[in-house]
C-alpha positions in Angstrom: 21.3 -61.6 -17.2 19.7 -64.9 -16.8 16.5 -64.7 -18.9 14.5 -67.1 -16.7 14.8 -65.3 -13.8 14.2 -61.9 -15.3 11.5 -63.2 -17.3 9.0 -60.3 -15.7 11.4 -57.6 -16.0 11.9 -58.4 -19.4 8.1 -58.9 -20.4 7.9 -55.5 -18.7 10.8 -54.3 -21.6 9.0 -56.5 -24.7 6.1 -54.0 -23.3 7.6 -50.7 -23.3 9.1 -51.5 -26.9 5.9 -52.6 -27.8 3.7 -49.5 -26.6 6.9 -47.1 -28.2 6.2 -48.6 -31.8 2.6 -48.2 -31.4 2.8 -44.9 -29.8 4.9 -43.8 -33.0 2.9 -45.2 -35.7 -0.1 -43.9 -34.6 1.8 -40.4 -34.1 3.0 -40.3 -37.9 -0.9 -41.7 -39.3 -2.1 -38.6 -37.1 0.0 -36.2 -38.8 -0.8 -37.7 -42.4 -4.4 -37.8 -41.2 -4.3 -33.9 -40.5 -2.4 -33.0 -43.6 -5.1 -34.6 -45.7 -8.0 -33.1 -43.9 -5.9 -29.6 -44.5 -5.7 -30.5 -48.0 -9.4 -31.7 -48.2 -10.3 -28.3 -46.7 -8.3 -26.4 -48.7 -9.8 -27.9 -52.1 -13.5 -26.8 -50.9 -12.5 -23.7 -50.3 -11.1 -23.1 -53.6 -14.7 -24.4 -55.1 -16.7 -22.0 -52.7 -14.2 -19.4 -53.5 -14.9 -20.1 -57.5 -18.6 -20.0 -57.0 -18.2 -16.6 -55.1 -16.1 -15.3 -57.8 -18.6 -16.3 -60.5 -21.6 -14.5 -59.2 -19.2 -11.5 -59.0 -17.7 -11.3 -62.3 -19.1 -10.4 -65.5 -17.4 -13.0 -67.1 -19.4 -15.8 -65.7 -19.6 -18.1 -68.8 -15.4 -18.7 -68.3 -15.6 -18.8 -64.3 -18.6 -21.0 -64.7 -16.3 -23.3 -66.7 -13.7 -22.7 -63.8 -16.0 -23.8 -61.1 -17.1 -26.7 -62.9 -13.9 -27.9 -64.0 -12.3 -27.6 -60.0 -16.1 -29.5 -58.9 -15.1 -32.1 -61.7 -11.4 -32.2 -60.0 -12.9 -33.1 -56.6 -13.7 -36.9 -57.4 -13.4 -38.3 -53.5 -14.6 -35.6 -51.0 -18.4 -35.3 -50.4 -20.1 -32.0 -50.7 -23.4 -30.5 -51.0 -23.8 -26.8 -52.1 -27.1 -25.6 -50.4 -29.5 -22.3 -50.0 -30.1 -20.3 -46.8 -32.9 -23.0 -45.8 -30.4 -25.7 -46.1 -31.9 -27.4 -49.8 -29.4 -28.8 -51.5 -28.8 -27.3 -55.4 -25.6 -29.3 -56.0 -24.0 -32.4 -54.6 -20.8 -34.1 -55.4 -19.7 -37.8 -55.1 -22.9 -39.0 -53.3 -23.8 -41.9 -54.5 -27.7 -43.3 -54.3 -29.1 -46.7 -53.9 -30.7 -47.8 -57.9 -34.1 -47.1 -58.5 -34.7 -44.0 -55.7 -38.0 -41.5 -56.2 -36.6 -37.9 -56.2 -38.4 -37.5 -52.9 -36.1 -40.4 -51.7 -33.3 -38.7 -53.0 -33.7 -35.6 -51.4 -34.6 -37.4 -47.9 -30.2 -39.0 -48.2 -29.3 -35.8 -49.5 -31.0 -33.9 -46.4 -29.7 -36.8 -44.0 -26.0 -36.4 -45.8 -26.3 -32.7 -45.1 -27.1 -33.1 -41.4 -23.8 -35.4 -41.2 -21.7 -32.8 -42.3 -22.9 -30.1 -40.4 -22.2 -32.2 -37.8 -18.6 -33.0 -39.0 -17.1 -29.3 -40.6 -19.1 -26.2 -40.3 -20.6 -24.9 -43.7 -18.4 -22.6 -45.5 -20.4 -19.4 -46.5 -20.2 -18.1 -49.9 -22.0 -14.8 -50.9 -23.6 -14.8 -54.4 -24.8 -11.0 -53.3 -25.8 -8.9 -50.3 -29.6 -11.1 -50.6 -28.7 -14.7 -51.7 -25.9 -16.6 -49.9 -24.9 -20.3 -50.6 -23.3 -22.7 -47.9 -20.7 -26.0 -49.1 -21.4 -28.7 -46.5 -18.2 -31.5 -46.6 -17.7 -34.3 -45.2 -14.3 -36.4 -45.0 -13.2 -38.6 -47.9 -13.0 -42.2 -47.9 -9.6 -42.5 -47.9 -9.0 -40.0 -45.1 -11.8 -42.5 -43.3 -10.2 -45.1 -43.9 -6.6 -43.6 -43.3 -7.7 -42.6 -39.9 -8.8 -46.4 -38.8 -5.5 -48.0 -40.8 -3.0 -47.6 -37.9 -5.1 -49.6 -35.4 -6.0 -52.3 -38.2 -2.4 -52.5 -38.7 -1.3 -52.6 -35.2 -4.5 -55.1 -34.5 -2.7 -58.0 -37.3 0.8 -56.9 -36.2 -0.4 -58.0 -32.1 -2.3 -60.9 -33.1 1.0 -62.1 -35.5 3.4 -61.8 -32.7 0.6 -63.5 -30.3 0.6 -66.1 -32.8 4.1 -66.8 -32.7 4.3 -66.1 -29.1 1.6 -69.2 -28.1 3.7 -71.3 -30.9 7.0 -70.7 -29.5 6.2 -71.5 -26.0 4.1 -74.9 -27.4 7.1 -75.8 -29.1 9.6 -74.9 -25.8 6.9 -76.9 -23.7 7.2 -79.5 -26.2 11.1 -79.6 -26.3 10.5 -79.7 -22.2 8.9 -82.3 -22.0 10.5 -84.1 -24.6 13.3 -83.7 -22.5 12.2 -84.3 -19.0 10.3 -87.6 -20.7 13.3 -89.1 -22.0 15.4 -88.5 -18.6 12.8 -90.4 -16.5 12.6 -92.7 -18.8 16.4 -93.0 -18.8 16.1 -92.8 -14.7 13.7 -95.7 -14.8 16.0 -97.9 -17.3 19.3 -97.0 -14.7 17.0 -98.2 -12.0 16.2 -101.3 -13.2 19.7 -103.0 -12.7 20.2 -102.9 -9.0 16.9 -103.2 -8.2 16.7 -106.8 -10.1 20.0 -107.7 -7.8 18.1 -106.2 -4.3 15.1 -108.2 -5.3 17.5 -111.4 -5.8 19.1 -110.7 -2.1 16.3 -109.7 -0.6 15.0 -113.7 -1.8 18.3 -114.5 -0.6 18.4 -112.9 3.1 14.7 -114.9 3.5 16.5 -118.2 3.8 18.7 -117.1 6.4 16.5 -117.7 9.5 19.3 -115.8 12.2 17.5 -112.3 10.5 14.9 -110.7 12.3 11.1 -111.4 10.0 10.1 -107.8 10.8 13.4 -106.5 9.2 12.9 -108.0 6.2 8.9 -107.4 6.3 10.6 -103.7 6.3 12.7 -104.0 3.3 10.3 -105.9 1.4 7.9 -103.2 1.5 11.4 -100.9 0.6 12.3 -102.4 -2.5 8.5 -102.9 -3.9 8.4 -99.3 -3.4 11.2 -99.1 -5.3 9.6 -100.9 -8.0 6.8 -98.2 -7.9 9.1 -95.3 -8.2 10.4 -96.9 -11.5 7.3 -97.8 -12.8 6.4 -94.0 -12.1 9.0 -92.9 -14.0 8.7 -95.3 -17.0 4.8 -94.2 -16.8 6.1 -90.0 -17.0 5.3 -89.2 -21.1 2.3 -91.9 -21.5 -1.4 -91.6 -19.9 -2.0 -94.2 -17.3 -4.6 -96.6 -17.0 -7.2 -95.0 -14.9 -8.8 -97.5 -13.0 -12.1 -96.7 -10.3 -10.2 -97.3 -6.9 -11.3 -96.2 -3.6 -9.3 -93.5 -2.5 -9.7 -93.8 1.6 -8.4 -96.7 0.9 -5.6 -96.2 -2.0 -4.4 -92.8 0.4 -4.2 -94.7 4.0 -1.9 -97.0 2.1 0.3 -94.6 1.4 0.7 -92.9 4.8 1.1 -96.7 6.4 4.2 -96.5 4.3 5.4 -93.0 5.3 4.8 -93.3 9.4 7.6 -95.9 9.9 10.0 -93.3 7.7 9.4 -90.3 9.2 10.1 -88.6 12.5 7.6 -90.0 14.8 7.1 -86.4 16.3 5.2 -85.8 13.4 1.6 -87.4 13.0 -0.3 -87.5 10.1 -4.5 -87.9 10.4 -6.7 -88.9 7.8 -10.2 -87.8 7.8 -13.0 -88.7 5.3 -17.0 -88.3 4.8 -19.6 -89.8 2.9 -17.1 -92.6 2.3 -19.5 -94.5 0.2 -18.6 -91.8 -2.4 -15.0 -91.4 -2.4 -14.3 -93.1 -5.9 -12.3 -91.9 -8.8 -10.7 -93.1 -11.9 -7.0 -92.7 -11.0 -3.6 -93.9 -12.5 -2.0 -95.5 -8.8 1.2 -95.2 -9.2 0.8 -91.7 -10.2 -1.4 -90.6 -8.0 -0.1 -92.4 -5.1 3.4 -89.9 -6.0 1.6 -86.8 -6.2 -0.2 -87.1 -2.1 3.3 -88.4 -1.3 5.1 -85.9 -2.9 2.8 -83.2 -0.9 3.0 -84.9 2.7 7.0 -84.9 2.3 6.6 -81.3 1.5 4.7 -81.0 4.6 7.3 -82.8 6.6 10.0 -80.8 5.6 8.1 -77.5 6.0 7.5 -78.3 9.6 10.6 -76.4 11.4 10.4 -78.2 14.6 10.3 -81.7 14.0 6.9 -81.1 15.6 4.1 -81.6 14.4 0.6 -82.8 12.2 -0.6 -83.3 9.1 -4.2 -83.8 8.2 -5.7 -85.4 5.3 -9.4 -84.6 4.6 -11.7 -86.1 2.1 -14.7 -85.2 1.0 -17.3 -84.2 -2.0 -17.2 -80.4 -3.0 -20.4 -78.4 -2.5 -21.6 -79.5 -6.1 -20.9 -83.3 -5.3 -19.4 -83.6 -8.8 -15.8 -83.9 -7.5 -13.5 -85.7 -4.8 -11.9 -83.2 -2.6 -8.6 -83.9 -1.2 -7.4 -81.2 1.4 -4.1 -82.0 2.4 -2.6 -79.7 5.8 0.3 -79.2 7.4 1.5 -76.9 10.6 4.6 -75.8 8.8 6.2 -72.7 7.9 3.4 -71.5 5.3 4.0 -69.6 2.2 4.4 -66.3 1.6 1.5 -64.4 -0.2 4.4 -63.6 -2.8 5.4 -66.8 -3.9 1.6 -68.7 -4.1 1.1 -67.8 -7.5 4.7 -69.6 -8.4 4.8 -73.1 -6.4 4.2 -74.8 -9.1 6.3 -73.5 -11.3 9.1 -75.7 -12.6 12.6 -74.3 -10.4 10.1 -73.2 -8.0 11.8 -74.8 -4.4 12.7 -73.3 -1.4 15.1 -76.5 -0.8 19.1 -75.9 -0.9 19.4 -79.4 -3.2 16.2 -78.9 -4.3 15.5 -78.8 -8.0 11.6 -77.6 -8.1 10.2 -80.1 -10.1 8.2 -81.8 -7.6 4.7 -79.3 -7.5 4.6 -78.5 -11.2 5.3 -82.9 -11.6 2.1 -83.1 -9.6 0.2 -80.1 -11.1 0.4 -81.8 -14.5 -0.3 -85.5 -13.4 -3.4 -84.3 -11.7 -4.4 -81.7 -14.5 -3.5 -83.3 -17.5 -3.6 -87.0 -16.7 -6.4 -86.9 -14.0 -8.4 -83.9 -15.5 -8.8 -82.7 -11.8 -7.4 -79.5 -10.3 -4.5 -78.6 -7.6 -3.9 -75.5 -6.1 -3.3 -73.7 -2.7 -6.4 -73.5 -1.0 -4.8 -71.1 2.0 -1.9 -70.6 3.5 -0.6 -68.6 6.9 3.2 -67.6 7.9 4.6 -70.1 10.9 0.6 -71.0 10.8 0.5 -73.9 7.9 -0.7 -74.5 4.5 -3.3 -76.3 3.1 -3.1 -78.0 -0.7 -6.8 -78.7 -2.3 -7.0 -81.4 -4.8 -10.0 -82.1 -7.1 -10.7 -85.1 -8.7 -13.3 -86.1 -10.9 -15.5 -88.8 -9.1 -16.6 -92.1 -10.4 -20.5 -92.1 -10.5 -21.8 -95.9 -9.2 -22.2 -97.2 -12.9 -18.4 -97.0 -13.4 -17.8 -98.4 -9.6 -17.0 -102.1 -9.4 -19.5 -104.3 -8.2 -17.1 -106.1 -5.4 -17.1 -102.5 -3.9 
């Protein structure tokens, strides 16, 4: 079974073990829980049954010594031995706060007594047909506390395991990115080679005056784009140097790009508002990957080869933040799979790899501090992405601006 993709059917198994082992230790405290409270009840109603026995024999100095003896034996269970009228004559491992008047005493006494009526019902113990005595109880300590131990226990047991839990996955994100750092870096370094010797031709071709200026206009702008793709990658693992840039601006440069290299049946618009406020402190190169990774994910999710995408920007309703809409007339997603696009492996490409959306969620999250997320999407309808950037208030904008 490949872990990954199970992941939720085996959370759903972690669970099930989980709730079992609780399920069971709380089962087994229960049952030592009752068969103390048995024992408990069992040792008071030797003690009423030793007072009853005392006013009924005439050997009461010997059962007197009895009765105090088993009272003297009961060093954990609260009692009070009280009259018809409910006034205490005898209590047992009550303790008071120093320095009590008697009237004080007898106030916790009477308040004692009205907890354990209200916990065990008084057991009745006849002195003779007129005078009857009653032995209010209450639970020991230690059955208290015995009672609350299984949830203590499983409370440090679940926040151990969610301990080790969050420091597994940060050290497996770690690992990841570790990893995913040290390929691009590695992709950047590969890239390097030939692109020095297509920069040298390139310089070369421009002497020859028998080829077309527009052609190599073209492939200039093709191997300084190039140049930014390596830079992106050598830039993957560090933060960039955010810089206030104008994003109308930074974002029509990037579609001027992307119109001459897609199909021309598809047009992309850009719309913006209160353009005097569209600044933000962006890494370019970065940025600039993330709304072209998202418009070639809305070329490719247009079916037809026929179609539009829109680019709106604007201030959200708060005016603290740049709002980036970016929407396509493509195939949508389905309600299913919007909580997972940006998900590394997430890709609905046959040669995908799924790295694209969660390589933008974290440039924009972590290295931008904005948010990116699907603000709706409709099946054969479209989708739309919302970003949110942080914007550049006019102290930080520059002054050539």
């Amino acid at each position: 079974m490949n872990l990954y993709q199970n992941r939720f059917h085996l959370k759903i198994i972690l669970i099930i073990i989980a709730f079992f082992i609780a399920s069971v230790s709380l089962f087994y405290t229960n049952f030592l829980v009752e068969k103390l409270a048995e024992r408990e009840q069992e040792q008071i109603d030797l003690v009423a049954k030793a007072q009853e026995l005392a006013s009924q024999t005439e050997d009461s100095l010997s059962l007197n010594f009895l009765v105090n003896h088993i009272l003297e034996g009961n060093i954990s269970i609260p009692m009070i031995v009280a009259d018809e009228n409910e006034n205490p004559t005898i209590w047992k491992n009550i303790s008071f706060a120093p320095h009590l008047s008697e009237k004080e005493k007898e106030a916790q006494l009477r308040a004692h007594l009205s907890r354990m009526k209200a916990a065990h019902a008084p057991i009745e113990v006849s002195i003779s047909e007129d005078w009857k005595l009653f032995v209010f109880y209450e639970n020991s300590i230690l059955l208290t506390q015995l009672k609350y131990f299984p949830y203590v226990q499983l409370s440090i047991i679940a926040a151990f395991f969610l301990f080790m839990y969050l420091t597994l996955m940060y050290l497996r994100k770690a690992e990841q990115d570790k990893l995913w750092v040290g390929l691009a870096k590695e992709t950047a370094h590969q890239l390097g080679t030939p692109l020095s010797s297509l920069i040298a031709w390139l310089e070369y071709l421009k002497v020859d005056e028998q080829i077309e200026g527009s052609i190599l206009e073209e492939m200039e702008k093709d191997v300084k784009r190039l140049e930014i793709v390596t830079q992106r990658f050598s830039n993957i693992g560090s933060l960039p140097d955010a810089k206030v840039e104008y994003l109308p601006e930074v974002i029509e440069n990037i579609i001027d790009y992307l119109r001459k290299r897609i199909s021309s049946k598809i047009k992309i618009y850009i719309h913006s508002t209160k353009t005097e406020s569209l600044y933000a402190p962006i890494g370019r190169s970065l940025f600039e990957w993330v709304i072209e990774n998202l418009c070639k994910n809305a070329v490719d999710a247009i079916k037809s080869g026929k179609g539009e995408i829109h680019i709106y920007l604007d201030l959200n309703k708060n005016e603290n933040f740049i709002q980036i809409d970016i929407s396509d007339t493509g195939k949508g997603i389905p309600k299913a799979n919007l909580q997972t696009v940006f998900r590394a492996g997430y890709t609905t490409k046959k040669r995908g790899w799924g790295l694209g959306l969660a390589l933008a969620k974290r440039i924009i999250e972590e290295y931008h501090h904005g948010k990116i997320f699907v603000q709706k999407s409709e099946i054969n309808v479209g989708t739309t992405f919302r970003i949110l950037l942080p914007k550049a208030y006019p102290a930080a904008i520059p002054p050539s601006e």
